[in-house]
DOTOR-646734 format. One record per residue: x, y, z of N, C-alpha, C in turn; residue number from 1. Coordinates in Angstrom, 1 decimal. Layout:
<atoms>
<nX->X | nY->Y | nZ->Z | caX->X | caY->Y | caZ->Z | cX->X | cY->Y | cZ->Z | num->NUM>
...
</atoms>
This chain:
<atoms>
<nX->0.8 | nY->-1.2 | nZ->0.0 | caX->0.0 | caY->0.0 | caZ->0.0 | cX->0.9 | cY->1.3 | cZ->0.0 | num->1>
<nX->1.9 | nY->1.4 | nZ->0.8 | caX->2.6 | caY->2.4 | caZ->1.2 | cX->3.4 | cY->2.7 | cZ->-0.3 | num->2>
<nX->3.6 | nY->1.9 | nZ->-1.4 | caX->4.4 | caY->1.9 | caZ->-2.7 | cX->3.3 | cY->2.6 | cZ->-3.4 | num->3>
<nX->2.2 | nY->1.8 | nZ->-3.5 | caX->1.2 | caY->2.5 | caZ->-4.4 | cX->0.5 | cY->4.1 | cZ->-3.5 | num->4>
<nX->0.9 | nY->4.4 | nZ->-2.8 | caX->0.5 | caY->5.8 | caZ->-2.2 | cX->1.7 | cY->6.7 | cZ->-2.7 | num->5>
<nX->2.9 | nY->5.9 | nZ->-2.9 | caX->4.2 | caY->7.1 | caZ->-3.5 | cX->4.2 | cY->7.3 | cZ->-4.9 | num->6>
<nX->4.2 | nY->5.8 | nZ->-5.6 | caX->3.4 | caY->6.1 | caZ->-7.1 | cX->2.6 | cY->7.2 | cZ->-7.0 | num->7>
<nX->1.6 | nY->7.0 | nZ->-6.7 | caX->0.4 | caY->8.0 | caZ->-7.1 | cX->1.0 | cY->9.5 | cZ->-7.0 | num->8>
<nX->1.4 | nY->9.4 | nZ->-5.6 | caX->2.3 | caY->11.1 | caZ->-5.7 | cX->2.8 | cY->11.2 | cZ->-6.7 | num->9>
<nX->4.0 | nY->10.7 | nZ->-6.9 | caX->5.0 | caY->11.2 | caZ->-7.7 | cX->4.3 | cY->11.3 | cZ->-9.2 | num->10>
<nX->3.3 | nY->10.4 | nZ->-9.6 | caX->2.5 | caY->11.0 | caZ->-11.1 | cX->1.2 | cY->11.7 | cZ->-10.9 | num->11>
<nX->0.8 | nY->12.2 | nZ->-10.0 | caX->0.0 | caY->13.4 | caZ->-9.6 | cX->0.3 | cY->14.5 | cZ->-10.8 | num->12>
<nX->1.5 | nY->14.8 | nZ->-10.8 | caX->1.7 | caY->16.1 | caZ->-11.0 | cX->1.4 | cY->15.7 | cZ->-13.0 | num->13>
<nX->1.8 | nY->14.7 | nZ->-12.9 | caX->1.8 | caY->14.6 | caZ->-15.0 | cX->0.5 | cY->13.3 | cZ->-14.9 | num->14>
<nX->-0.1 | nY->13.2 | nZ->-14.3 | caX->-1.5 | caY->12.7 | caZ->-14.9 | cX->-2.9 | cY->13.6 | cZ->-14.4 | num->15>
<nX->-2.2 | nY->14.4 | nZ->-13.8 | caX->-3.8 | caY->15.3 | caZ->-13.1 | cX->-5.1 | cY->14.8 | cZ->-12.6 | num->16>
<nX->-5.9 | nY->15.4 | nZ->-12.6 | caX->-7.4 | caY->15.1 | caZ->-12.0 | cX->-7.1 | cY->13.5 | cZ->-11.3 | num->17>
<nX->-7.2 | nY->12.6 | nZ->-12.7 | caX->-7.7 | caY->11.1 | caZ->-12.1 | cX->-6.5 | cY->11.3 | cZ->-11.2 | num->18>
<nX->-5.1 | nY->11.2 | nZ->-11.2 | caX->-4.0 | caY->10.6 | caZ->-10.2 | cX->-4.4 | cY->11.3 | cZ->-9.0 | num->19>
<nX->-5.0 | nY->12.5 | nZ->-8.9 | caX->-4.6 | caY->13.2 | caZ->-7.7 | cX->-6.0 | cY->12.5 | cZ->-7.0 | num->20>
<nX->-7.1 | nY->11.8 | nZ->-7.8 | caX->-8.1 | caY->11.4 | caZ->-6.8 | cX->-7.9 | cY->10.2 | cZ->-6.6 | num->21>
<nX->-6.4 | nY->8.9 | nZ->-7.1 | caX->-6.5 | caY->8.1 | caZ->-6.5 | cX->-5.8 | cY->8.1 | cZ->-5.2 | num->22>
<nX->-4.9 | nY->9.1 | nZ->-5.5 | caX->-4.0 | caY->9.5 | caZ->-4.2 | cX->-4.8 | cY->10.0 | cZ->-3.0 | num->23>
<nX->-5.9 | nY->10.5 | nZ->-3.0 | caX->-6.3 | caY->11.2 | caZ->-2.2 | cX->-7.2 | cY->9.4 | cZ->-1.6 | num->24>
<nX->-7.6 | nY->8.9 | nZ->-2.5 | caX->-8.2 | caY->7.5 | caZ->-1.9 | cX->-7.2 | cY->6.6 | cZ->-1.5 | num->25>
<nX->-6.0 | nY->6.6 | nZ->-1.9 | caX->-5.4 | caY->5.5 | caZ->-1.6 | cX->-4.8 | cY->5.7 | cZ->0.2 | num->26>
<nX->-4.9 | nY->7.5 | nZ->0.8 | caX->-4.5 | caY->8.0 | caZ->1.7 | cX->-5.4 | cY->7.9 | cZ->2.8 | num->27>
<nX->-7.1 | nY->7.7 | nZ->1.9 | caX->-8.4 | caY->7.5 | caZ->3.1 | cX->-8.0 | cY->6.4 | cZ->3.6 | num->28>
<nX->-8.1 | nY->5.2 | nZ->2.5 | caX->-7.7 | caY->3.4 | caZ->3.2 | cX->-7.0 | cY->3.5 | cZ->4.2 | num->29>
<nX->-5.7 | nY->4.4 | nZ->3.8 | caX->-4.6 | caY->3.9 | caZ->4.8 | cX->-5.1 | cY->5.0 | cZ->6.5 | num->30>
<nX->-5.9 | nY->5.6 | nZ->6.1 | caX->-6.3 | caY->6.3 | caZ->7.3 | cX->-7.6 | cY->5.4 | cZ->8.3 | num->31>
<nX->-8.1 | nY->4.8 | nZ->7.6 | caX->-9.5 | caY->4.1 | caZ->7.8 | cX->-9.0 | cY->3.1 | cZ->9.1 | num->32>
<nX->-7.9 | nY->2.3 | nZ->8.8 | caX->-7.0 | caY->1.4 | caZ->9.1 | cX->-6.4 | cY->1.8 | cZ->10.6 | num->33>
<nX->-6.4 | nY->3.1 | nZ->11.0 | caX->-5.5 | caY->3.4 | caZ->12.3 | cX->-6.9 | cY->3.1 | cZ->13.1 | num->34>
<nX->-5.9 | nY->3.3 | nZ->14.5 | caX->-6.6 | caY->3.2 | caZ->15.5 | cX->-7.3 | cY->4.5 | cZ->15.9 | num->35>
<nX->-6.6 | nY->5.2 | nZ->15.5 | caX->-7.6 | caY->6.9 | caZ->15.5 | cX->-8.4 | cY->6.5 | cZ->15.0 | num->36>
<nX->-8.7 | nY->6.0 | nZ->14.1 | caX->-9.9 | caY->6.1 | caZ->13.4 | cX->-11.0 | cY->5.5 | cZ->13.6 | num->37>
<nX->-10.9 | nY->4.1 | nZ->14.0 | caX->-11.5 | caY->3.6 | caZ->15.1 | cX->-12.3 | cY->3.8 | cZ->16.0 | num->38>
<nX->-11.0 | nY->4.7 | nZ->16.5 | caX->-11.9 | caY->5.7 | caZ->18.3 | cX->-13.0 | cY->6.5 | cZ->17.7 | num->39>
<nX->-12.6 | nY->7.0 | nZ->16.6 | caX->-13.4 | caY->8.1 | caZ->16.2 | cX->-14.9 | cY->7.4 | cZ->15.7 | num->40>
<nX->-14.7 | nY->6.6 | nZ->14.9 | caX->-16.3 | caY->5.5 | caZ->14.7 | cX->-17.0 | cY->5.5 | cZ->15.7 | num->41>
<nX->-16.3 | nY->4.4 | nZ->17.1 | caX->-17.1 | caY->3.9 | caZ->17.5 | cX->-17.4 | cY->5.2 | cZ->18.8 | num->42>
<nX->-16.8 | nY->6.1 | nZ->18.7 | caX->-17.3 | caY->7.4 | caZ->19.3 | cX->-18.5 | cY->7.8 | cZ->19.1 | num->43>
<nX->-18.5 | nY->8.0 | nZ->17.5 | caX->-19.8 | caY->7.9 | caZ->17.0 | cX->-20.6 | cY->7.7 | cZ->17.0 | num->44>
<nX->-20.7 | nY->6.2 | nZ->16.8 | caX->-21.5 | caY->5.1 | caZ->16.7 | cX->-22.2 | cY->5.2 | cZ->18.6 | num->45>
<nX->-21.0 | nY->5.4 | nZ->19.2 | caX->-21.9 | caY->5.3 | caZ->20.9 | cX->-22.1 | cY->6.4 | cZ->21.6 | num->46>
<nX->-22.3 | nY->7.4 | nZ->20.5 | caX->-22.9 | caY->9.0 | caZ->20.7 | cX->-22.1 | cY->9.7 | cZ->21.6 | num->47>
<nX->-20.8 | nY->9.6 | nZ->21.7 | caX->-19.9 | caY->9.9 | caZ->22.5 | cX->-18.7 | cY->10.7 | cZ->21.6 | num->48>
<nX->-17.9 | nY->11.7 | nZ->23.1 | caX->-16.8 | caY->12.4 | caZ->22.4 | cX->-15.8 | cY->11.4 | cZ->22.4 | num->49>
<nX->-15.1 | nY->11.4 | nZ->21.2 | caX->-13.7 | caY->10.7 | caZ->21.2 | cX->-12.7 | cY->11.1 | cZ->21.8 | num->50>
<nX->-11.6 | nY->9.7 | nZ->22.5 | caX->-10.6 | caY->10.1 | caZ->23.4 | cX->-9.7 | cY->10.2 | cZ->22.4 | num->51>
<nX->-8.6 | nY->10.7 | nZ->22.0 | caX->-8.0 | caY->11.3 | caZ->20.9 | cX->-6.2 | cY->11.1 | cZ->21.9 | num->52>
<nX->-7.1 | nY->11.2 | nZ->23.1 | caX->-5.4 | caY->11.8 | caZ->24.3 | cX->-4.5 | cY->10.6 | cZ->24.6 | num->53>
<nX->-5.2 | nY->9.0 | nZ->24.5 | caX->-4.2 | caY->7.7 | caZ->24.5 | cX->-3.5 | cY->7.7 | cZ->23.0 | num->54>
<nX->-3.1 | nY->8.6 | nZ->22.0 | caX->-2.5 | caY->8.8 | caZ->20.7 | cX->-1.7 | cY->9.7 | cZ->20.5 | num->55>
<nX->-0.6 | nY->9.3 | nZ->20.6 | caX->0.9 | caY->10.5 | caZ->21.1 | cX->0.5 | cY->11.2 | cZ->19.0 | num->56>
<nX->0.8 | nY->12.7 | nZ->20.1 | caX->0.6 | caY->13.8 | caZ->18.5 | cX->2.5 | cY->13.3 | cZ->17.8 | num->57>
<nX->2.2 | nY->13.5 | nZ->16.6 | caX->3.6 | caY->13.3 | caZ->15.9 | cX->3.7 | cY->15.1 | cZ->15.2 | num->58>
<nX->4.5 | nY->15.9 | nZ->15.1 | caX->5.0 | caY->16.8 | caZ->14.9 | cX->4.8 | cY->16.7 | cZ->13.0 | num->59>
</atoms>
C-alpha cells in the first residue's frame, strides 16, 4: 500500500485530475486502518466524544 501511495504522488503532478483522486483515496484506506480512526467510529457510533489523548501527537 505504502508503494502504491508514492506512485500515485510522484504521477500526480503529469497525470492530473484522475491521479490526484486516487492519491487522495489511496490516503483515506490507509487512514481508515488506524486506530484513531476507530476511536473516532465507535465514538460515534456510541454518541460519544472521542478520546484522541491515548495517541501521542507526531509533529
Amino acid at each position: 500500500m505504502a508503494i502504491r501511495v508514492l506512485k500515485s504522488a510522484l504521477n500526480a503532478t503529469d497525470d492530473g485530475h484522475a491521479s490526484l483522486q486516487e492519491l487522495s483515496g489511496n490516503a483515506t484506506l490507509i487512514f481508515y486502518g488506524t486506530e484513531e480512526a476507530k476511536e473516532g467510529k465507535n465514538a460515534y457510533m456510541e454518541r460519544r466524544r472521542p478520546d484522541f489523548s491515548k495517541f501521542p501527537r507526531k509533529p
